[in-house]
N, C-alpha and C positions, 0 to 999 in steps of 0.2 A: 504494500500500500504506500500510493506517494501523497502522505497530506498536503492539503491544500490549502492553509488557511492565512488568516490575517496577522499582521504583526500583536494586535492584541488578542486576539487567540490563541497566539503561541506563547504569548508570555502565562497566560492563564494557565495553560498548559503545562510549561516550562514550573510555572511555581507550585502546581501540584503535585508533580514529580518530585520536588527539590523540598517541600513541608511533609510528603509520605517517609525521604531518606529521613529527614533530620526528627520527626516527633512522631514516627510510626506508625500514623493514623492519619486520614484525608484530609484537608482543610476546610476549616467551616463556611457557612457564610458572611459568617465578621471577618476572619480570618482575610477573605476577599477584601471586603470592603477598607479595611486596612491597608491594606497592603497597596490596593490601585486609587484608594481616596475614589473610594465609588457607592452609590447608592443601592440599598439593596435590591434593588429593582433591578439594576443596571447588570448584578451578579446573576440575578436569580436569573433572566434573561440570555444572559451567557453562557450561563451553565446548561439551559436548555436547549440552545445554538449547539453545542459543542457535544452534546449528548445527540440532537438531531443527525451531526454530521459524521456520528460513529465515532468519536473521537475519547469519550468517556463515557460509563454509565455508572449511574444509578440504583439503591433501591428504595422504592418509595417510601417514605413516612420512614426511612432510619436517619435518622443523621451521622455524617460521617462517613459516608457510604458510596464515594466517587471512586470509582474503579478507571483509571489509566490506560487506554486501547489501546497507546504508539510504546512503540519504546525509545530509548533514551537518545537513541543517532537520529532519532527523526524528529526530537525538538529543537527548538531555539533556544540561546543562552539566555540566563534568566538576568533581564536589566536591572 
């Protein structure tokens, strides 16, 4: 698979790879919002963009629970 996504997609991306190594669980939705000074909308949004595009999934009503589809050659470095 060759993703195709946007520079902020890949950082999304990038940083829930890079918060799974470092605290061994998925990043929250604060966690987001922190991090790109974004609204939760804006996350919730994205997460579902990104989940659309096969890129991560979900499972519903857990939190914590974003599962990674690419592996690590196929992201972007995290800004």
């Amino acid at each position: 698979m060759n993703p195709n996504f946007t520079h902020k997609q890949g950082q999304y991306l990038a940083l829930i790879y890079h918060f799974e190594k470092v605290n061994r669980k998925s990043p929250s939705h604060k966690d987001f919002q922190i991090y790109f000074d974004a609204y939760p909308s804006s996350v919730n949004s994205m997460l579902k963009t990104l989940e659309s595009k096969g890129y991560i999934s979900k499972e519903a009503g857990k939190a914590r629970s974003i599962t990674l589809l690419l592996s690590k050659d196929q992201l972007p470095d995290l800004a």
